[in-house]
C-alpha positions as CSV (number, residue, x, y, z in Angstrom):
1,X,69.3,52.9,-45.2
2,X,67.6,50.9,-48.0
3,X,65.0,48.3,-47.1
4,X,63.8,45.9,-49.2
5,X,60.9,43.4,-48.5
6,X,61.5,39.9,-49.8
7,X,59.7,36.6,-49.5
8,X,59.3,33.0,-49.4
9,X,62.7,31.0,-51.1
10,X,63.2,33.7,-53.6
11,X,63.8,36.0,-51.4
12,X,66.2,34.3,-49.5
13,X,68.6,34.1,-51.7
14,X,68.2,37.7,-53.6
15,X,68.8,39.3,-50.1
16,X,71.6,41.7,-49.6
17,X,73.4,43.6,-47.1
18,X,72.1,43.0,-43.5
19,X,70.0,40.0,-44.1
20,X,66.7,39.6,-41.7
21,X,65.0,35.7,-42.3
22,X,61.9,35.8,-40.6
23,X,59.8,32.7,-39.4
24,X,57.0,33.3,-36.8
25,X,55.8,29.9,-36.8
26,X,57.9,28.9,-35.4
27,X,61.7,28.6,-36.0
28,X,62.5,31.8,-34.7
29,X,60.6,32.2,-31.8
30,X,62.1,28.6,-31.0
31,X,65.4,29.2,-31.0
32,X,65.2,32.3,-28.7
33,X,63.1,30.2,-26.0
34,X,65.7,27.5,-26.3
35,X,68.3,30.0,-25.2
36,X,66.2,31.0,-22.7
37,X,66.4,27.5,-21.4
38,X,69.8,27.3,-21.3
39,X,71.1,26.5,-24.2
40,X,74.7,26.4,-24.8
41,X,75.1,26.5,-28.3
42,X,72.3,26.4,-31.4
43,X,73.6,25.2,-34.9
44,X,71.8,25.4,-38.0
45,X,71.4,22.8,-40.2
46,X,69.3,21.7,-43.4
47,X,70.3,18.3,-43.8
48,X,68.2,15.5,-42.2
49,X,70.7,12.8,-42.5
50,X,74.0,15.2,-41.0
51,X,71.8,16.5,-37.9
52,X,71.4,12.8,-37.0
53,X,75.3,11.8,-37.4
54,X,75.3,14.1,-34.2
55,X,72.3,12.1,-32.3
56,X,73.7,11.7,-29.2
57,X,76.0,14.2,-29.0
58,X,73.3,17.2,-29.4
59,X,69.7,17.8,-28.8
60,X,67.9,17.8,-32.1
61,X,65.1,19.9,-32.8
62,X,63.4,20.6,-35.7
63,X,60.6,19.2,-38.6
64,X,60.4,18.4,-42.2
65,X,56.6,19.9,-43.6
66,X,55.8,20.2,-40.1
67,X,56.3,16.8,-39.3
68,X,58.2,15.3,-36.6
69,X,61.6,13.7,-37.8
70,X,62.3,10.4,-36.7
71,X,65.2,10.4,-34.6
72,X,65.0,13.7,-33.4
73,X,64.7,14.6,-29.8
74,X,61.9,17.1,-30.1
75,X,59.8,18.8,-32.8
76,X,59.8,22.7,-33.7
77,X,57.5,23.9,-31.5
78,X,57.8,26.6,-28.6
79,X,55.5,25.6,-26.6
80,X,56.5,21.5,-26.1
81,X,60.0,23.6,-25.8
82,X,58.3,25.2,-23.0
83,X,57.6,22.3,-21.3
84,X,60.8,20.5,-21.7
85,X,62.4,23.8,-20.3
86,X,65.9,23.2,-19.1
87,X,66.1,19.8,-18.5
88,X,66.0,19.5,-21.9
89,X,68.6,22.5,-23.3
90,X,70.5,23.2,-19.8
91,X,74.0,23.4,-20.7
92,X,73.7,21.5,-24.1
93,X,74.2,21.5,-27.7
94,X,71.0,22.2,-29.9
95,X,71.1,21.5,-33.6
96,X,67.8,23.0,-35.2
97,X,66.5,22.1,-38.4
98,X,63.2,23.5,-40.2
99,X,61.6,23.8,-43.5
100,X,61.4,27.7,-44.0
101,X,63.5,29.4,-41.4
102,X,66.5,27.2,-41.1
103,X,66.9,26.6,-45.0
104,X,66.1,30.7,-45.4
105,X,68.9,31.4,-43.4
106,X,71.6,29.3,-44.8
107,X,70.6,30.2,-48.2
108,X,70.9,34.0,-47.5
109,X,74.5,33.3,-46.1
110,X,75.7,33.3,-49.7
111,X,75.3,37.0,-50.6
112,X,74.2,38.9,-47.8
113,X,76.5,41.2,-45.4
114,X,75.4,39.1,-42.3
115,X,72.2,37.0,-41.5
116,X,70.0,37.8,-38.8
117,X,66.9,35.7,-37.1
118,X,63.5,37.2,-36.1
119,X,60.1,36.5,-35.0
120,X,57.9,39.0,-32.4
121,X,59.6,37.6,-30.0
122,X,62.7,39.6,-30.7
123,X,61.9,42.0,-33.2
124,X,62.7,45.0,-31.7
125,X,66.0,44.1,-30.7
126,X,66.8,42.5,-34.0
127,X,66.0,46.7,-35.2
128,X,67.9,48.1,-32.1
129,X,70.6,45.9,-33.4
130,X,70.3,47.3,-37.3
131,X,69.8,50.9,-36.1
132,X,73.0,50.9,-34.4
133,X,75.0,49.4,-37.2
134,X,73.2,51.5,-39.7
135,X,73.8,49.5,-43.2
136,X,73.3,50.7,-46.0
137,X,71.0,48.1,-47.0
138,X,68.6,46.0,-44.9
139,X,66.7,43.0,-46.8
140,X,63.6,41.5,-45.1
141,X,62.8,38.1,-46.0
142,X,59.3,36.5,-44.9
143,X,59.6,32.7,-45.3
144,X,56.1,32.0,-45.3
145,X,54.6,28.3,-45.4
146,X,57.5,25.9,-46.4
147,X,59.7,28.8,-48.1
148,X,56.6,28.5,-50.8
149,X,53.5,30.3,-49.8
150,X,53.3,33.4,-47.9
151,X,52.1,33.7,-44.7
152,X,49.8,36.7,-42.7
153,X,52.6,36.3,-39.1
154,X,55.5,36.3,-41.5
155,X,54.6,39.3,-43.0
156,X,53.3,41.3,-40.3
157,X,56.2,40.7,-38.4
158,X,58.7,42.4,-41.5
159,X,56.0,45.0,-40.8
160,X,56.7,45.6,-37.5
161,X,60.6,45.8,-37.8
162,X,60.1,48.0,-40.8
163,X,58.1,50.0,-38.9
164,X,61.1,49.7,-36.1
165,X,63.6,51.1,-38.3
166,X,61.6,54.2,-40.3
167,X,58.9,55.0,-37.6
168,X,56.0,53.8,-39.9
169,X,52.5,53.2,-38.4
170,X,52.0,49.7,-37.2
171,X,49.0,47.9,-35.7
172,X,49.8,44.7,-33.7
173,X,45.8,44.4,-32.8
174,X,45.0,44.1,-36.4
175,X,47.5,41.6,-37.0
176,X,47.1,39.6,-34.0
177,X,42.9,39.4,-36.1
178,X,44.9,38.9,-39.4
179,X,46.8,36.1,-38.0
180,X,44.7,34.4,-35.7
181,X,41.6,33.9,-38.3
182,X,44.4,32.6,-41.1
183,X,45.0,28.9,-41.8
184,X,48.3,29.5,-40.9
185,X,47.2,29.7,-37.0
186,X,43.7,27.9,-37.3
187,X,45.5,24.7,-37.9
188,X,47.3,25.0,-35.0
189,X,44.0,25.9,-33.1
190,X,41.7,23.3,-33.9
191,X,43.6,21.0,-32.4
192,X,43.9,18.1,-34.2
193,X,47.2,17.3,-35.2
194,X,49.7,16.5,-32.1
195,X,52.6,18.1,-33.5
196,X,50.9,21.2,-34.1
197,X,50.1,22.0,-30.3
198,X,47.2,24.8,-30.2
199,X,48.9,26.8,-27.9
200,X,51.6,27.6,-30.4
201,X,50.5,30.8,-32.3
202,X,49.4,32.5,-29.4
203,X,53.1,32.1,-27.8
204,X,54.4,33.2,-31.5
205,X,52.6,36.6,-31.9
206,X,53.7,37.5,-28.2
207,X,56.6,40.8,-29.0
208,X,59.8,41.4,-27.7
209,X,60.3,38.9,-25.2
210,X,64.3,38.9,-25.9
211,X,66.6,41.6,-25.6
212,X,69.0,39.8,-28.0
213,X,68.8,39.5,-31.8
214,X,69.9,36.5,-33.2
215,X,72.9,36.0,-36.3
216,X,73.5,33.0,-38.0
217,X,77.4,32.7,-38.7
218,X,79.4,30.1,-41.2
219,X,81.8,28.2,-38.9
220,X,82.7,24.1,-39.0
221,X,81.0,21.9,-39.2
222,X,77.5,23.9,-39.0
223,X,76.2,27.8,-39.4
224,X,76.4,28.4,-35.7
225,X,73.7,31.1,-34.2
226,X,74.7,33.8,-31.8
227,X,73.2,35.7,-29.7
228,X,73.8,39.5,-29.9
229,X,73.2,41.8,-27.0
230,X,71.7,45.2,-27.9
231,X,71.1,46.9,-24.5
């Protein structure tokens, strides 16, 4: 198997074969908590103006820049998803939205073989899941900050399932540092911005909570995201 590192929008849509988007902070460790909570179904969706045409009739999550969207019922952030739990996703419809992650993923659907979703959170059964297929090419694609500047989780995180699939050293201690003393996290620490709750990045850098990868699929009227059992 061929792996290629990608990043930021680029990437996204040079990937080939089995396609892994990664956003740390926070898309995809979002979407596997939402499950978590019950979830029924998760679409994925770019445009603003076509999530809300569904206000109402699913709970929308998701940011532009980071910044709440008006309209929407909750911002992209695991922990505030946390807290809403399953009263919130119990049974329901989710249609998620986000700058890097989201956008990353429906790009890739153009050219690539299939589309997974990762964070820590389920990065080693997004590899169980590519170790059993075996492609013959796997593309990692870090999304970084806004699809435009790369990012320390993003990238030690492709680490990590590279490390998954060829048995490579890795060193989560050193990233956890990496990450943790980065802007990238620090904003989220100080405190000082509501929608970016401080507890965040510490809930993002946690591994392998899920023992399901994730796979965005084209479908009507949104790229749907499954869950795939590897156990």
């Amino acid at each position: 198997m061929h792996i290629e590192r990608l990043y930021l929008r680029e990437g996204s849509l040079a990937a080939r074969g089995t396609t892994v988007i990664i956003d740390v902070f926070r898309a995809f460790t979002c979407e596997p908590l939402m499950f978590h909570y019950g979830a029924e179904r998760i679409f994925i969706e770019g445009d603003i103006e076509k999530c809300l045409e569904r206000r109402g009739e699913a709970v929308l999550v998701g940011e532009i820049n980071e910044v709440p969207i008006d309209g929407f019922d909750l911002t992209n952030s695991p922990s505030l998803i946390m807290r809403e739990g399953s009263r919130l996703f119990g049974g329901k419809t989710v249609i998620h939205r986000t700058t890097s992650g989201v956008t990353g993923a429906i790009a890739s659907l153009e050219r690539s073989d299939e589309t997974l979703l990762a964070s820590f959170v389920n990065a080693r059964a997004t590899a169980e899941y590519i170790l059993k297929k075996r492609p013959s090419r796997a593309s990692l694609v870090s999304m970084g900050v806004r699809s435009m500047e790369r990012a320390p989780e993003d990238d030690f995180c492709g680490d990590y399932i590279e490390s998954l699939l060829t048995g490579n050293s890795y060193d989560h201690i050193e990233a956890m540092r990496t990450i943790l003393a980065h802007e990238t996290a620090q904003k989220f620490i100080r405190g000082d911005k509501k929608h970016l709750p401080r507890e965040d990045p510490a809930i993002c850098i946690q591994r392998d909570l899920f023992d399901f990868a994730l796979r965005a699929e084209r479908g009507a009227p949104f790229v749907e995201v499954k869950k795939l059992a590897v156990q």
